[in-house]
Structures are given as structure tokens and as C-alpha cells.
C-alpha positions as CSV (number, residue, x, y, z in Angstrom):
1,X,94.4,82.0,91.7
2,X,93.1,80.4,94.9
3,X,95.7,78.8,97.6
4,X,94.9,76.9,100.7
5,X,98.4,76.8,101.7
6,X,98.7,77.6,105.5
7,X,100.8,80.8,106.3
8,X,103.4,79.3,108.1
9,X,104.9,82.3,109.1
10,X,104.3,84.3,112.3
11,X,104.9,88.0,110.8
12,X,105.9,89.6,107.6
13,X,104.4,91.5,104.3
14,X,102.3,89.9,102.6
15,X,100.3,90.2,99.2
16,X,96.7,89.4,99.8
17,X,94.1,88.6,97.1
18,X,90.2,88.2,98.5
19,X,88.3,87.4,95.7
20,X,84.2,87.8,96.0
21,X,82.3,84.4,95.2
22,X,82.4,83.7,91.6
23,X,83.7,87.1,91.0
24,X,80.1,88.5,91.7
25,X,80.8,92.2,92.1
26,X,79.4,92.3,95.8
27,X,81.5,95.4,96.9
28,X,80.1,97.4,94.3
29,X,76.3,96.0,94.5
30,X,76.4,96.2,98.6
31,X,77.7,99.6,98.4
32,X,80.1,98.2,100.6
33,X,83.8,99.8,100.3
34,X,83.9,101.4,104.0
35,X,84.1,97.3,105.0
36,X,87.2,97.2,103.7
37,X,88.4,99.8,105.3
38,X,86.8,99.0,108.7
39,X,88.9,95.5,108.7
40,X,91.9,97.7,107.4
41,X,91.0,99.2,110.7
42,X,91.0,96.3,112.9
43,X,94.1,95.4,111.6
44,X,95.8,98.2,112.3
45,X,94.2,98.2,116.2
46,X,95.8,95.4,116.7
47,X,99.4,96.5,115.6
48,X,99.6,95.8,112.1
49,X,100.0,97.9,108.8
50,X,98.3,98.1,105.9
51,X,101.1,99.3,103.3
52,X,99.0,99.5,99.6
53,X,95.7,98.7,98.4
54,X,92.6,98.5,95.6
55,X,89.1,97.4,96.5
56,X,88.0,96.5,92.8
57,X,83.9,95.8,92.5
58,X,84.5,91.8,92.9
59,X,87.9,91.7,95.0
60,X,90.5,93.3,96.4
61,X,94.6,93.3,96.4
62,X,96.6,94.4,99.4
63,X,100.0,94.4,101.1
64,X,99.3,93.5,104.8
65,X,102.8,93.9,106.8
66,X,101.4,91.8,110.3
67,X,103.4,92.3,113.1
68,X,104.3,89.0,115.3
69,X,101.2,87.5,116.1
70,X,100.8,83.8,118.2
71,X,97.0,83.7,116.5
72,X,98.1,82.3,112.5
73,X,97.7,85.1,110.2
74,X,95.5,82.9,107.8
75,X,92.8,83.0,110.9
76,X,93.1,86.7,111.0
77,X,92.1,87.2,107.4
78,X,89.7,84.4,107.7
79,X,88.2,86.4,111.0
80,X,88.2,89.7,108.4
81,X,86.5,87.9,105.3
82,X,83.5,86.5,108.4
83,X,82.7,90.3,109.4
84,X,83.4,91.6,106.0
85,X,81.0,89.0,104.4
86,X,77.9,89.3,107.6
87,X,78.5,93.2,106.5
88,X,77.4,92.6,103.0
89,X,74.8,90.1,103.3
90,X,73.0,92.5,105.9
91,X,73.4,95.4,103.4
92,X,72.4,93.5,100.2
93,X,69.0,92.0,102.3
94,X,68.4,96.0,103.2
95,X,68.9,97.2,99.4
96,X,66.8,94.0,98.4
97,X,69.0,92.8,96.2
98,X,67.3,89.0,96.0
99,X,68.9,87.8,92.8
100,X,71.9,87.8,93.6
101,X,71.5,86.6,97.3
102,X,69.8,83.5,95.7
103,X,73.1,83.2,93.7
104,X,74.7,83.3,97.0
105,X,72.7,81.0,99.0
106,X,72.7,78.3,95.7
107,X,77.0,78.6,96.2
108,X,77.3,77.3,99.8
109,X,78.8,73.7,100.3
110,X,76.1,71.0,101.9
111,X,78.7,70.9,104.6
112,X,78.7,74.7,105.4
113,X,74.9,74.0,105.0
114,X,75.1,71.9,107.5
115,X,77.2,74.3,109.9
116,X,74.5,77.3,109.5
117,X,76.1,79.2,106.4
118,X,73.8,80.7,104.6
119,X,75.5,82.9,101.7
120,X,78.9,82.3,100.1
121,X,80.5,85.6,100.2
122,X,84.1,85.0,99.3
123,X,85.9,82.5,97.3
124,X,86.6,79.8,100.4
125,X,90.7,80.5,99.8
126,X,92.7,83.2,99.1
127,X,96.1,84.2,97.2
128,X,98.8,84.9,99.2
129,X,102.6,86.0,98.6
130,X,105.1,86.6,100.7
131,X,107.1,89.9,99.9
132,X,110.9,89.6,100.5
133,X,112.9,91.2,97.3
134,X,112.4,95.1,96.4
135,X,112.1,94.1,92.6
136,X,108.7,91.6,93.5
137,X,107.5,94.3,96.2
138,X,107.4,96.8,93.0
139,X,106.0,94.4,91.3
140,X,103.2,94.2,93.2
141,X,102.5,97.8,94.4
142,X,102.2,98.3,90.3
143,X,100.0,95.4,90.0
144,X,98.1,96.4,92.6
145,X,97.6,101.0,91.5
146,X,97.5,99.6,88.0
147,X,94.1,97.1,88.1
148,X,91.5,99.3,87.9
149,X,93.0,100.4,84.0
150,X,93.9,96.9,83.5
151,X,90.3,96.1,82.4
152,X,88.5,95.6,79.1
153,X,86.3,98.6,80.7
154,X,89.0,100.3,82.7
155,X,87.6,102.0,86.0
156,X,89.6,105.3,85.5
157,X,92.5,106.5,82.8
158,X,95.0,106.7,85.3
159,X,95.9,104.8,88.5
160,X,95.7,107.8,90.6
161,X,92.0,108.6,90.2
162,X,90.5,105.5,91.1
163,X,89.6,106.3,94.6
164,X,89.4,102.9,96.2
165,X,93.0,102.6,96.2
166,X,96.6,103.6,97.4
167,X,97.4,105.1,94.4
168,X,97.3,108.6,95.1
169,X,99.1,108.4,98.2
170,X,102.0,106.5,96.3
171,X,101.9,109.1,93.3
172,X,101.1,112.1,94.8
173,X,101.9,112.0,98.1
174,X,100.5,115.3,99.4
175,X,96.8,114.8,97.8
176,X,94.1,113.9,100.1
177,X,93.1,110.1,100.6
178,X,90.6,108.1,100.7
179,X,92.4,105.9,103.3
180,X,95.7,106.3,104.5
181,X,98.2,103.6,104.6
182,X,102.1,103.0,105.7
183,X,103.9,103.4,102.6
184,X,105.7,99.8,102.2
185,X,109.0,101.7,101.5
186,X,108.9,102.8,105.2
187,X,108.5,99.4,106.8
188,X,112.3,99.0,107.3
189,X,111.8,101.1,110.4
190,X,109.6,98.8,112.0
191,X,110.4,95.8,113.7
192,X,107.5,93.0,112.7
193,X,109.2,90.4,114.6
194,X,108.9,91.9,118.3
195,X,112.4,90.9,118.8
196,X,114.2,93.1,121.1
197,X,117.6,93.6,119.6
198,X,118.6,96.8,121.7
């Protein structure tokens, strides 16, 4: 489910849901995983931590743990889902994919019309949750490794060997990754605030 509720907060961990438009499976079709991680990336060039993750073919689930930032985080994942989306619309033009840009271009709002959008990448909003308890973080890190067997076609038998995902890293710590992230258990020792209390 969708929010546009603003992030009021200025730092924190967070559970993120991007979902592609109409759950059109644009990662997968665009070839176009390595985005993901490229923002993933960004984010953590600018001081933030991505903790747990799965890039399904038509969205993703992460937990982002932004350190104190004056720009509001709901920009910086809007900012992400702009160079994300320009990423996949170049790469689906180059694989010729014209179907399903046509699907894309028939989904943009008059009014972004109007603005110069041309494709409709991403569902305008995203989910959002704020983590604070250890029983909802669990929650979601097993939500998040379990997904790709959750289907009616499950993506792998067992969480671990779905590659676009933290999975591994949570359950077998030592096996090589597809993309390393901060285990959220280990964010105690980092001070998201910028608070000085030395």
C-alpha cells in the first residue's frame, strides 16, 4: 500500500516499499538491478546506511537507516526513484522494449504531461514505516528475506538463494554478496542524530 504521508522526521530506520508502475516488472525487463544498488550507493556517499534489502522484478523492500539530514528524507528517495526511473527508461528504449514503454507513456498524469514527464516509472508514492521496536524490526527483515518464496511462483526455495537480496548476508554471514549492507542489528553503534553527546 501507497502513502503520501510526509516523513516528518529528520533521521532514523526506515522500511521503504518502491513499487514499479502498476506492478509492471520493469527491474526484471530493463535488466536493471545494478540501479538499485547504484542509489544504494548514493545513499551511502552521503552518510547513510542501507541495513536489509530485496529487489523483486516489480519492486523493492528496504531498511534505509538515514543519518541527520536538513534536505527531507521523502526528497531523497524521490531524488533516487528520478535517476533510478531515467536509468530504466534509457535501458528499455536500447532493448526496444516498445510495448511496455507505451504502457508507460499511456500511465502519466495530464499534469506531469504538462511538466515534460514522459514515462511513469514508479507508483507516484511510496510505503514507509518507521522502525523503533526489535519485535517490528524482525518483522520486517523476515518480510523482507522471505518475498521472493512468498509467491504463487516463488523466485527461489529458500530465502538465501535469491541473489537480489540481503538474505545471505543475514543467514550466512561469511558467504559472498551480491551487495553488502550494515546489518540493522549493528546500528546501535551509530549515532543517526549527529548529536554530540561526548
Amino acid at each position: 500500500m501507497s502513502v503520501r504521508k510526509q516523513i516528518s522526521y529528520k533521521y532514523g530506520s526506515f522500511f521503504i516499499t518502491l513499487t514499479n508502475a502498476s506492478w509492471l516488472p520493469l527491474f526484471d525487463q530493463a535488466n536493471a538491478y545494478d540501479v538499485v544498488y547504484n542509489w544504494f550507493d548514493y545513499l551511502k556517499s552521503q552518510g547513510h546506511y542501507i541495513n536489509a534489502f530485496v529487489i523483486m522484478p516489480n519492486h523493492l523492500h528496504a531498511i534505509i537507516s538515514f543519518s541527520y539530514t536538513e534536505k527531507s528524507i521523502n526528497s531523497i528517495i524521490g531524488n533516487g526513484k528520478r535517476f533510478m526511473a531515467y536509468e530504466i527508461v534509457k535501458r528499455m528504449k536500447a532493448l526496444e522494449l516498445d510495448e511496455t514503454l507505451f504502457s508507460m507513456r499511456s500511465m502519466v498524469h495530464k499534469t506531469d504531461k504538462n511538466r515534460g514527464k514522459k514515462h511513469e516509472v514508479f507508483e507516484p508514492s511510496f510505503d514507509w514505516k518507521l522502525l523503533e521496536s526489535e519485535k517490528f524490526i524482525e518483522q520486517k527483515v523476515s518480510y523482507i528475506h522471505t518475498n521472493p518464496i512468498r509467491l504463487k511462483q516463488p523466485l527461489c526455495s529458500i530465502p538465501e538463494e535469491y541473489e537480489h537480496s540481503s538474505a545471505k548476508q543475514y543467514i550466512l554471514s561469511n558467504a559472498m554478496q551480491r551487495y553488502e549492507v550494515k546489518l540493522i542489528y549493528e546500528m546501535q553503534d551509530e549515532n543517526l542524530s549527529g548529536n554530540d553527546y561526548n
